[in-house]
C-alpha positions in Angstrom: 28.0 -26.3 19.4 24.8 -28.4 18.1 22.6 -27.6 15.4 18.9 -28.6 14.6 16.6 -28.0 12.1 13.4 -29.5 11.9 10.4 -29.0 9.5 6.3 -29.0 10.6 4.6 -31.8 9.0 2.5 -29.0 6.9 5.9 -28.1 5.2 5.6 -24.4 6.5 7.7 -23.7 9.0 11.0 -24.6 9.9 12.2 -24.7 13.5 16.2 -23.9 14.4 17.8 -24.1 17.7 21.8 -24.0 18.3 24.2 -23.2 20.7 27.3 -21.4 19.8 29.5 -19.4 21.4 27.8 -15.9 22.9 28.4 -13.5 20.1 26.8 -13.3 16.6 26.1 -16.3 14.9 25.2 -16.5 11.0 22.8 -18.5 9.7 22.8 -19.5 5.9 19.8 -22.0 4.4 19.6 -22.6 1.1 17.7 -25.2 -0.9 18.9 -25.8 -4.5 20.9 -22.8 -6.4 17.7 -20.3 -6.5 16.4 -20.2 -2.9 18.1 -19.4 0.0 17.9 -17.0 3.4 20.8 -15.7 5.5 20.3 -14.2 8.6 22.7 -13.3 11.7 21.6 -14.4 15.4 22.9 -13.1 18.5 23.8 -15.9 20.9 23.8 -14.6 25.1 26.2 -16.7 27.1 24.8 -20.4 28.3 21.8 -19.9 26.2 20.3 -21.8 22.7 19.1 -20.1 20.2 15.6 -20.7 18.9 13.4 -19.3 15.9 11.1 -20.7 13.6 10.9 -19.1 10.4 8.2 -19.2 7.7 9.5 -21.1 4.5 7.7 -19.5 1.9 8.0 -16.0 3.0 12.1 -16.5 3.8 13.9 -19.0 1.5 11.2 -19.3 -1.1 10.3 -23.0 -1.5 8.7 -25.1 1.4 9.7 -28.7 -0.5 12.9 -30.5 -1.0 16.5 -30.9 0.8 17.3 -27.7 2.8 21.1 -27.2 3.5 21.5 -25.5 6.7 25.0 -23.7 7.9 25.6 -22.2 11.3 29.1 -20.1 11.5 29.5 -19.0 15.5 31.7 -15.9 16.6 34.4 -17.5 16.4 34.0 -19.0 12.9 33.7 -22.5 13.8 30.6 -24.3 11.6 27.9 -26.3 11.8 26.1 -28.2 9.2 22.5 -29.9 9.0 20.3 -31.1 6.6 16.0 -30.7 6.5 13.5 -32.6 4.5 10.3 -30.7 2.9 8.5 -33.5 2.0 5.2 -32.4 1.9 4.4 -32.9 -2.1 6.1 -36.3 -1.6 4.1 -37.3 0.5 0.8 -36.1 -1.4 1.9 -38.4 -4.1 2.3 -41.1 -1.8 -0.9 -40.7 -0.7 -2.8 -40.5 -4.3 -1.1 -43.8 -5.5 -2.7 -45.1 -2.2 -5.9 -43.8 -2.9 -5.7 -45.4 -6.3 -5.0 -48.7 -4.8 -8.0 -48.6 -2.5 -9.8 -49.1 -5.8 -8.6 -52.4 -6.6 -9.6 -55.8 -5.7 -6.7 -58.5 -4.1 -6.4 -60.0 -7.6 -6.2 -56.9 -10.1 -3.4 -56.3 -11.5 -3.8 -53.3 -13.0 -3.4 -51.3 -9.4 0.4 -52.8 -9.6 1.8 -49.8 -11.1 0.6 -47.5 -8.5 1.7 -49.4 -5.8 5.7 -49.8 -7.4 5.8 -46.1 -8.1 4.5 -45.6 -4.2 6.8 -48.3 -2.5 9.8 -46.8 -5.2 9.0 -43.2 -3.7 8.5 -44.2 -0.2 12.1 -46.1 -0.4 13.8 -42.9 -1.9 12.5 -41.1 0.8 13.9 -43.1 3.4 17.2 -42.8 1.6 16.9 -38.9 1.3 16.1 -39.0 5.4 19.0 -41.7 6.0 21.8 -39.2 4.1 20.9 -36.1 5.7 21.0 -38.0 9.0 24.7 -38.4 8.0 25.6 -35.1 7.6 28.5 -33.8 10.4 31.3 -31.0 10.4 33.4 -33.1 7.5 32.6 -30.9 4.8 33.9 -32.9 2.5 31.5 -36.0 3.0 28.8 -33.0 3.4 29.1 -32.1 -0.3 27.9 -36.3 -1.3 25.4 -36.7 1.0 24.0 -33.6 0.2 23.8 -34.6 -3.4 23.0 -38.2 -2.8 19.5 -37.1 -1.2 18.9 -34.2 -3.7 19.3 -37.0 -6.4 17.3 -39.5 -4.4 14.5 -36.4 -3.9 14.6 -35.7 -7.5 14.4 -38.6 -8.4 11.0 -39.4 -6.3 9.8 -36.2 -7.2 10.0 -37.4 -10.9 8.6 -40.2 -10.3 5.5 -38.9 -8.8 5.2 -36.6 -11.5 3.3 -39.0 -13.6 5.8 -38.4 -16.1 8.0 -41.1 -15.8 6.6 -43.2 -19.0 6.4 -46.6 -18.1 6.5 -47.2 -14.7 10.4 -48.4 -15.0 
């Protein structure tokens, strides 16, 4: 049995193929404690499964760490993570823009660039955990909440909220 999930670089779509055992598979993504979409997939002998399903209009959100479950017909699962990273990355890209500004010796661009580099690193570390993630439930569960920490976390500090920069 594998499982993949992947996510469009526009953040609005996310593709799913699996194999299971023929029979009927359930499908449960949910991405913090508000959104979620479960959905039951009929699995014909030798074949993957493949859809790609709309994030907005199915679980609700199109940003942030998407936990994805796959229980076959015979109740075996299958666990993988997905990254919606498109605000991310639009904050990236501002504090960039910002930089472009600035000449080699101001100093004043510094900030920017820290709060990009910081964000860009948490990133990475989101993508590294959910690389992680296998059947052990149990190490599931914290690397699951490692990369919603590290996501919240980035997503604060693009918020321009963070005070000073620290």
């Amino acid at each position: 049995m594998s499982l993949i999930a992947t996510i469009t670089p526009d953040c609005k779509f996310m593709s799913l193929t699996f194999t299971a055992p023929s029979g009927t598979a359930t499908i449960k993504i949910t991405n913090g404690s508000e959104y979620g979409y479960d959905f039951n997939a009929t699995v014909l002998p030798n074949q993957s499964f493949n859809i790609v399903l709309n994030l907005n209009s199915t679980v609700g959100v199109v940003d942030g760490v998407f936990k994805i479950e796959l229980t076959d017909s015979s109740g075996q699962k299958q666990y993988v993570g997905a990254l919606g990273k498109c605000a991310i990355n639009c904050c990236i890209a501002k504090k960039m823009d910002a930089i472009l500004g600035c000449d080699c010796a101001c100093k004043k661009c510094n900030s920017d660039l820290i709060a990009a580099e910081r964000v860009h690193l948490l990133i990475e570390g989101v993508e590294s955990d959910i690389a992680q993630i296998s059947d052990n439930t149990a190490s599931n569960e914290a690397y699951y909440q490692s990369a919603i920490k590290k996501y919240n976390k980035a997503a604060e500090l693009c918020s321009d909220s963070c005070g000073c920069s620290c």
